[in-house]
N, C-alpha and C positions, 0 to 999 in steps of 0.2 A: 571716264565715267567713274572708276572705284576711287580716283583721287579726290574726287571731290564730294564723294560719299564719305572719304572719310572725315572728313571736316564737320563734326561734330552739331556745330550751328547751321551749315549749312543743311544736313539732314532733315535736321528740327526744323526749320521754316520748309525744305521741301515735303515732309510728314504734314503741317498743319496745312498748306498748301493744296495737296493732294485729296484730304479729308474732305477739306470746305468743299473741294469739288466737286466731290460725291453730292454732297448736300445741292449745292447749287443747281445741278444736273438732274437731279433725283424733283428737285421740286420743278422744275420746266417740264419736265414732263407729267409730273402728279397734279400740277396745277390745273396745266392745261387740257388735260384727259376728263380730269374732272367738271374745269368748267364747261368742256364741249357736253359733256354728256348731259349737263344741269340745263344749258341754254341752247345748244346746238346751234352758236355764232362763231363762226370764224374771228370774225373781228373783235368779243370780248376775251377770244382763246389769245390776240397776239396783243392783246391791251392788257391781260396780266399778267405777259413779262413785260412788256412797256413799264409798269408800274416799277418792276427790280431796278430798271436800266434808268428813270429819272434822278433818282439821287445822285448816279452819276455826272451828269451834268448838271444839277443846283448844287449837288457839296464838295463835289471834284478838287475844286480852288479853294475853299475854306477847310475842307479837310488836310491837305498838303499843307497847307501854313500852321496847320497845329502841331505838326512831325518837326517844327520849330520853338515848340513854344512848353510841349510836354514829354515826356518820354515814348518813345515809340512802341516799346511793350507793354506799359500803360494803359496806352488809346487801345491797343491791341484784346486784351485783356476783360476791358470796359464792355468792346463788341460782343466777344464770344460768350461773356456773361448774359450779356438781353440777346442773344440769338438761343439763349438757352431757358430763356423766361418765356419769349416767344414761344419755341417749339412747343413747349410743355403745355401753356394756355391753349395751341392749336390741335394739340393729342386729345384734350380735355375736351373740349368741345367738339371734337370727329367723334371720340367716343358716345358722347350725349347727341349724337346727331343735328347738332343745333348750328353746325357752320355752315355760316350763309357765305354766298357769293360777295359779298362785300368785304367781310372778315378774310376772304382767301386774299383780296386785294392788299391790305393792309399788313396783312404778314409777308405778301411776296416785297411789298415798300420797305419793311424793317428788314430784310433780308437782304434789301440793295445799297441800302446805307451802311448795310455790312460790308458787301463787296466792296464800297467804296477806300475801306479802310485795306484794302490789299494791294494796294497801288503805292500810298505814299509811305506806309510800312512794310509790307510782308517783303516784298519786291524789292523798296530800296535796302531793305538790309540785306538782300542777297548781296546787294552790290559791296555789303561793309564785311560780308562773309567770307569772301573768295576776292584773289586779286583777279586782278583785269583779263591775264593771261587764260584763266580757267574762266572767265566767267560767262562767254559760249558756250561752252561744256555744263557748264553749271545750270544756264538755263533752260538749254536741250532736256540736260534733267529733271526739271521741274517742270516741264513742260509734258515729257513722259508722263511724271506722277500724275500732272492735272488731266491728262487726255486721257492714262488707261484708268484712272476712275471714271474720266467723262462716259467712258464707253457703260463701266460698271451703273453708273446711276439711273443711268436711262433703261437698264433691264432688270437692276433691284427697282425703280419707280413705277414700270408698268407691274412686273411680278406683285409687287407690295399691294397697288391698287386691285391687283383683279383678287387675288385671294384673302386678304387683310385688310384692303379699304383704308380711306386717306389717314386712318387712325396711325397703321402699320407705320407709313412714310412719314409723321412725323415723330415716330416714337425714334426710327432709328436715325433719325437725324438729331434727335436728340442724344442719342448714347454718340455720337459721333463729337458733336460740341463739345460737351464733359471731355472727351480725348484731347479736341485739340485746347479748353484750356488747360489743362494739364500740363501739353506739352507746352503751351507757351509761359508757362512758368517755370519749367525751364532752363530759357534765352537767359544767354546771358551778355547778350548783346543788343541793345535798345534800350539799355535800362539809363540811360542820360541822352540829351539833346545835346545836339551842339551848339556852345552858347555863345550869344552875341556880343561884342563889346558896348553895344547901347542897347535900349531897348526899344525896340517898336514894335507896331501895331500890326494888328492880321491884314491890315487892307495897306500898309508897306510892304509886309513880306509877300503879299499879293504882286506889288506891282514891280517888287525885286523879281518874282520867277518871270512875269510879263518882258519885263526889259530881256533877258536871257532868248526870248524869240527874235528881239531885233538885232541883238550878237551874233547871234546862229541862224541865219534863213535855213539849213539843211532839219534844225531841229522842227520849224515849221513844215518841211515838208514831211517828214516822219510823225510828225501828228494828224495830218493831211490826208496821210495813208491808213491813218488809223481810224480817222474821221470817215472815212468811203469805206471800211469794213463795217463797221457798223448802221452806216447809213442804207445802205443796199447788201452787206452781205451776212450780220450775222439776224437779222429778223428771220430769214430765211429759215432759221432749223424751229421757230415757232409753229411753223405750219406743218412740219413734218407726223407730228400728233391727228391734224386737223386732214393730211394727204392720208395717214392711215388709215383712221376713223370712214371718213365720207367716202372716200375714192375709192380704195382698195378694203374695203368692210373686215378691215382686220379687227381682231381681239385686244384688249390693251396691254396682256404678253406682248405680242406679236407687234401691237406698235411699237414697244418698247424696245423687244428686237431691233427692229426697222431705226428708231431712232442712233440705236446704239450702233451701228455700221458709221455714222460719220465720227465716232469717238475714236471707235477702234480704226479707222485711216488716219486720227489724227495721232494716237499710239502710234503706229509704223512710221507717219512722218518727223514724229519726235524721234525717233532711233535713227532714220536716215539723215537728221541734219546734225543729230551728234557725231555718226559718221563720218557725212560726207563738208560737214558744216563751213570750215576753215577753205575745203579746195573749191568750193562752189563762190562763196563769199556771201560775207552775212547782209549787205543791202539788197543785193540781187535776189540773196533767198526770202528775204522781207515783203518785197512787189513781187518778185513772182510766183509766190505760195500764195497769193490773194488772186492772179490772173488764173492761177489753176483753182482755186475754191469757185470761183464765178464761171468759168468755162464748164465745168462738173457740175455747178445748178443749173446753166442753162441745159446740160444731158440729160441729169434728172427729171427737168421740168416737162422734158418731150416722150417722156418714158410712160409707159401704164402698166409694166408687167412689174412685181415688187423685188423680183430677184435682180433685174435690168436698174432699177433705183436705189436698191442697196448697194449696190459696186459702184455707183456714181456719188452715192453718201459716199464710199471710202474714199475717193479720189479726194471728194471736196474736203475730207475731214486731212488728209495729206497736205495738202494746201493750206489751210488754217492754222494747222502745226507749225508751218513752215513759217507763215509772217507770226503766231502767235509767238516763238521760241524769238526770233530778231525781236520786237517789238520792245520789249523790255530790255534785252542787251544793246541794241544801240543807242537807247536813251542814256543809259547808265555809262557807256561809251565814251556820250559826245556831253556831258553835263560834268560842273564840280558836285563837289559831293555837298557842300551847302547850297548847294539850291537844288538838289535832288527832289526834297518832296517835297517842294512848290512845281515839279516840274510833270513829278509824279501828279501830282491835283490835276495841274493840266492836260495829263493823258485820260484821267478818269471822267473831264469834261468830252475829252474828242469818244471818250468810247460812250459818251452820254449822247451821242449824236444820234444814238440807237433809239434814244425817243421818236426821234421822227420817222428814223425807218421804218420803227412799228406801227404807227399810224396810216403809212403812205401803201406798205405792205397788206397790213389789214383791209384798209378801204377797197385796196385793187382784188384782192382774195374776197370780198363780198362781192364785189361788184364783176369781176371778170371771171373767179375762179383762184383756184389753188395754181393749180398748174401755169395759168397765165401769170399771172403773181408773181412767181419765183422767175420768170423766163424773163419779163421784160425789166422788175428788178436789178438782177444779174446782168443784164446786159448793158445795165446804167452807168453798172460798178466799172466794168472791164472802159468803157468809155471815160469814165473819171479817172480811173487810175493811169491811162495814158496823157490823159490830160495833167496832174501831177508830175509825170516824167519830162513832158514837153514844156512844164513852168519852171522847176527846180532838176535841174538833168543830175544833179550831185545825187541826188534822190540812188543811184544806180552805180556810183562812182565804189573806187576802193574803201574798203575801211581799216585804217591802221589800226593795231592793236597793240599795245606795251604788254612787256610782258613783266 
């Protein structure tokens, strides 16, 4: 862990990494608290994170082909700048009380075309940061930073909103922007592309990452896995605001608590896979961190007492850590480095899969309930993800690592 902290670059992207998260975290629950309380729908509470997670699948694949075309702390750069034009128009307007449900829409979209950009840069340059040898280690730790913020957002978001109101949550998400560009100024690494001996077009560099899935059937299935996390399992922490709220008549501290128990499991799972990461092995801990995030929401789901659903938040938030910390190293892994963030685009399309889930989630949380919702979801996932192992068995096989 202290060796790859000390690597300078590698810090800086896990600092800027960590930060966004807070953000990211902070607004899923400020969003969503707010819009339950403005409408009191389930279904527009999991359609304005819907909204973050569609850019991921429409700019997924165009975004990665620009990580070819311009420099990567550039595009970098570009984002944190309008995440910072954003917040400040959304401070201004909580302030004047004039943010309508619409406008919350629209910030959470610009906010996802943010994420977008952390896939085909933040992430690939970890992989240019650290050799191969460390870069489990590497990403165990960045996965830490993202998770014990994760925990931290969701209990600065509800605290923000119950005493300061949504003005609070976007002000410090604005002082947080300002930091991370700061720090990505910086890098000093993303400042050139890697250039091509001819020149072509985004819709060739497009169909260069595409070709790399019929080289590699295992890289399809490792997007496969990633596709059935988001399809069925990451919607699921949408409604944990809405399981708050309605179910358990909690406060929006206290949802915020509640939420913050799947962060903080997925802290502790990030420390044990830096641990335990190497003897366990990183595909097996990839699929089975997602069998245990799904077995933990179907617990959840059957639970009414909040202390009983908190402990099954941890578990699921262990889980999550565990394919979330593989996900990005075996990509990095099993890909050259020029076709990284085409390939990276491509992961940001499988986790844009999370469109639908929000949708299919939503409709069943109207229509059946919260609690059914997460139960028959969850149980979709654990059925798909055995079906991925039984298509692609490599999916579970060893993974070498150079050192």
């Amino acid at each position: 862990m202290f060796a790859v902290l000390r690597n300078r670059e590698f810090a800086t992207l896990c600092a800027i990494g960590g930060l966004q998260s807070i953000c990211r975290w902070l607004e899923l629950l400020a969003f969503g608290v707010y819009v339950f309380d403005k409408t009191g729908s389930p279904l527009l509470v999991t359609m304005v994170t819907l909204v973050k997670f569609a850019p991921l699948a429409v700019f997924g694949i165009p975004f990665g082909a620009l990580t070819s075309i311009y420099a990567s702390r550039s595009l970098y750069l570009w984002g944190v700048a309008i995440m910072i034009a954003v917040n400040l128009c959304g401070l201004l307007m909580a302030m004047q009380g004039s943010l309508a449900i619409w406008q919350v829409f629209i910030i959470s979209f610009i906010g996802g075309l943010f994420w977008v950009l952390d896939f085909p840069v933040r992430r690939a340059l970890i992989g240019d940061a650290v050799n191969h040898g460390n870069l489990g280690d590497a990403m165990a730790v960045d996965t830490i930073a993202n998770n014990g913020t994760r925990m931290l957002g969701p209990l600065g978001g509800g605290a923000l909103l119950q005493f300061v109101g949504l003005s609070g949550a976007f002000l410090f998400s604005l002082a947080i922007y300002i930091v991370c560009y700061v720090l990505t100024l910086r890098l000093q690494i993303g400042r050139v592309y890697i250039a091509n001996t001819r020149k072509e077009s985004i819709l060739e560099k497009i169909r260069q990452g595409l070709q790399q899935l019929d080289k590699q059937p295992l890289l399809v299935a490792l997007l496969m896995v990633t596709v059935v996390y988001n399809l069925f399992g990451f919607p699921l922490l949408s409604l944990v605001p809405v399981l708050g709220r309605d179910a358990l008549q909690l406060s929006p501290g206290m949802v915020g608590l509640l939420a913050s128990m799947e962060g903080a499991g997925a802290l502790l799972g990030s420390l044990l896979v830096l641990r335990f990461g190497r003897v366990l092995q990183y595909r097996r801990i990839y699929v089975g961190g997602l069998l245990v995030y799904f077995a933990a929401s179907i617990a959840y789901s059957l639970s009414s007492w909040a202390v009983s659903i908190a402990v099954w938040l941890i578990l699921a938030g262990v889980g999550s850590a565990a394919f979330a910390a593989m996900q990005t190293t075996l990509l990095i892994l099993n890909s050259a480095a020029v076709y990284r963030g085409r390939l990276f685009g491509l992961l940001s399309l499988s986790i844009g899969a999370g469109v639908l889930g929000f949708i299919h989630v939503g409709i069943l949380a109207n229509s059946l309930g919260v609690q059914w919702a997460v139960f028959i979801s969850a149980l979709l996932g654990i059925v798909a993800t055995v079906a991925i192992k039984m298509r692609w068995p490599a999916v579970l096989s060893e993974q070498k690592v150079s050192l």
